[in-house]
N, C-alpha and C positions, 0 to 999 in steps of 0.2 A: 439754052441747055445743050451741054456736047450730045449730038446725035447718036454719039457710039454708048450713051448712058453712064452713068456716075461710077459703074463699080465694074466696067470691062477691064480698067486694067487691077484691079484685084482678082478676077476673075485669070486675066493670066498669069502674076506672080503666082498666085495657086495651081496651075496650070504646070507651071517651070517646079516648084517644089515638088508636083506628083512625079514629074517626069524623073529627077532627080533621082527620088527615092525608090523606081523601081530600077533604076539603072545602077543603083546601090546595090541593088537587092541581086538583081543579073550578074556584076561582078561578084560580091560575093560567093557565089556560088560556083563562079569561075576556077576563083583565086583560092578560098579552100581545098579543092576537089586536087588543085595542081600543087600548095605548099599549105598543108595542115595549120602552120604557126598563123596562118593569117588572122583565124580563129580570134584570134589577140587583137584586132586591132579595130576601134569601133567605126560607127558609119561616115566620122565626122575626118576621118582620115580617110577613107575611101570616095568622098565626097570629092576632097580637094584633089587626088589625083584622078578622076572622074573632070572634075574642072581645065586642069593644067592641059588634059586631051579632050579641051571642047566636047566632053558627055558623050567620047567614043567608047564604050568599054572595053573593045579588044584593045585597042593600046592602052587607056590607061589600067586594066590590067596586067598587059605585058611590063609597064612602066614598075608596077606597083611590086609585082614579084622581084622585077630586079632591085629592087630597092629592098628587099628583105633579104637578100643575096648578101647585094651590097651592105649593108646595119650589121649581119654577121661577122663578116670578113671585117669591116672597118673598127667598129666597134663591140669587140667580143664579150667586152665585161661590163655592157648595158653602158659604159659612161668614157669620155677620156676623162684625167685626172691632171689636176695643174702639172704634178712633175713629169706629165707625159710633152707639155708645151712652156716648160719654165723659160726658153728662151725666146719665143713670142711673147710671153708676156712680159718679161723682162724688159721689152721694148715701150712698154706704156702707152701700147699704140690704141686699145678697145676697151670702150668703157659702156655699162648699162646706165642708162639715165630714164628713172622715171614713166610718167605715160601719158600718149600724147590724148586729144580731147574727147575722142571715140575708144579709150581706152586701152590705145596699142602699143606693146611695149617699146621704148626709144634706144636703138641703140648708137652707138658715135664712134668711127674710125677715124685716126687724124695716118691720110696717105703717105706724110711725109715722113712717116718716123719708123717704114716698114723698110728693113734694111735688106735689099733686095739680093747684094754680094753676098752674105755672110748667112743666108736664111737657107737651113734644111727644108728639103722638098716633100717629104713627108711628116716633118713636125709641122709645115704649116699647114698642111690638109687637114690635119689634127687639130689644127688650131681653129679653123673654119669650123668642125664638126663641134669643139669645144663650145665658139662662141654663139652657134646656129641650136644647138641644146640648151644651153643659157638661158637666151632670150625667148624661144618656145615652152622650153618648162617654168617659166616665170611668167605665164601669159595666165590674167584673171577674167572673171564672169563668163567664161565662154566665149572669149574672143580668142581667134585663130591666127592674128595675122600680126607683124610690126613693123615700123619705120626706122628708117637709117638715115643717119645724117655723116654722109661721107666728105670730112674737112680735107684738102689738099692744099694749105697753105704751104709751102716752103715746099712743096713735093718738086723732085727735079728728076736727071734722066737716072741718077743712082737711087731713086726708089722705084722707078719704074720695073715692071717683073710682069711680062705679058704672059709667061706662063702660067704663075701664078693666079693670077688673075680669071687665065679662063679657067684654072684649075676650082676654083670659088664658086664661079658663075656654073659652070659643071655640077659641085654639089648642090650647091641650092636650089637650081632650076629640077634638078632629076631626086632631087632625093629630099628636100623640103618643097616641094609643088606648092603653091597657094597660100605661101607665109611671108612673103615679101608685100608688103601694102604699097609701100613709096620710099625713095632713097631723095636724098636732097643732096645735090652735091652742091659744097661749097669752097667760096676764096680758090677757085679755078686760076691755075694758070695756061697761060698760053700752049706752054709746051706742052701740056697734057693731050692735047687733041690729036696728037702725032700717036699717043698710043690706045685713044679713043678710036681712030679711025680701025686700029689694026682688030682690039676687041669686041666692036660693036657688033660684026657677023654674025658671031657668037653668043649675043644676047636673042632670045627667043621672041616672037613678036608680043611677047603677051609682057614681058618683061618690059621692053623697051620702052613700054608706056607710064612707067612708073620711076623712069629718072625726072627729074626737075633740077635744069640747074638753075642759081639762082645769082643772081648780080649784089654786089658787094652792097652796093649803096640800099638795096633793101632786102637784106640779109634778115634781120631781124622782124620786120613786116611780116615777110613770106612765112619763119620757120613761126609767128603768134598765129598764124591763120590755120594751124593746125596743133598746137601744143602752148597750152596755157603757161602766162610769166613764170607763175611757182615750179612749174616743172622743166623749163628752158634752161640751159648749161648758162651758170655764170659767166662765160667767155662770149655769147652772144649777146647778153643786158638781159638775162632772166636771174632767176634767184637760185637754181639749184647747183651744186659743190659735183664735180665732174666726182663719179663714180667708180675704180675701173671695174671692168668685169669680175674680176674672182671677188671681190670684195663687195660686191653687190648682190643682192637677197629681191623675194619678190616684192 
């Protein structure tokens, strides 16, 4: 018999939920007091940026406020709207696909098609916010978080856009906390690592633990070990019709 008894570690996952819940409770009362609208937002979004600053409350309330700042100014009419990113998406670059086995929703960039010369700096932030709305408001049973599966085949140094880039890692990390599960990057090329090296800083450490990349030859193993055939992009040997984003429902 474990000497530490059958139910110590149920005893701390319940432990970790009280503590949670009143660190909930503590920001809330923070985050009201300083920006009334917070009022709006339930415990399960306060949770996650609770989490994003390791269950610190003054930062992640400091996080959370600016992020209400931020949703005004960025998106003033509750939503972007495709004719605000017609020409991102014009590129056919982001598709919704399905859900993977725990229920999270799948999204799919292909890197190579983001045309990095010709792309407005502010449609594409828009376009982040566009596809980061998407995939969160299309998220069922109460699950919080989704996967990405970022293809770089054919990607060369005319799609590379390291601004870009941390321009993305910037929104998501500070202003979608705790909705990133796993990214799979796949069909890697070589030269990619010249602008991996420069963006990696900038990835947060709680982030960097959720790239995988994955080797060609078992490309399709790796993505069934978390996403059943029926739901897998027919371009990997699963059965589903790629999606793109606007065209896609939950």
């Amino acid at each position: 018999m474990d000497p530490k008894g059958p139910s110590e570690g149920g005893r701390d996952s319940i432990w970790t939920v009280d503590v949670e819940q009143n660190k909930v409770r503590l920001m809330r009362i923070f985050v009201e007091r300083e920006d009334p609208t917070s009022k709006e937002a339930d415990d399960l979004m306060l949770r996650r940026f609770l989490r994003a600053r390791d269950l610190d409350v003054e930062k992640a309330s400091a996080l959370f406020l600016r992020y209400l700042k931020w949703r005004r100014a960025a998106i003033p009419n509750g939503l972007i709207s495709e004719s605000e990113v017609q020409n991102q998406l014009a590129e056919k670059k982001m598709f919704m696909q399905g859900f993977d086995k725990k229920g999270r929703r799948i999204g799919l960039v292909f890197g190579g098609k983001h045309q990095s010369y010709k792309r407005d700096f502010e449609e594409f932030k828009r376009f982040v916010i566009y596809t980061l709305e998407k995939l969160c408001g299309s998220m069922q049973n109460g699950e919080e978080k989704f996967i990405a599966i970022g293809d770089l085949e054919g990607w060369g140094y005319s799609n590379c856009d390291i601004r870009a880039y941390i321009a993305a890692l910037d929104i998501m990390q500070n202003y979608y906390p705790e909705r990133l599960a796993k990214v799979f990057l796949v069909h890697v090329p070589y030269i990619f690592w010249t602008a991996w090296k420069i963006v990696y800083p900038f990835i947060d450490d709680n982030t960097k633990k959720k790239f995988v990349f994955v080797e060609n030859k078992n490309l399709k193993s790796t993505l069934l070990e978390d996403i059943d055939e029926s739901e897998l992009p027919e371009i990997y040997g699963g059965k589903l019709p790629l999606i793109p984003i606007q065209d896609s429902t939950a």
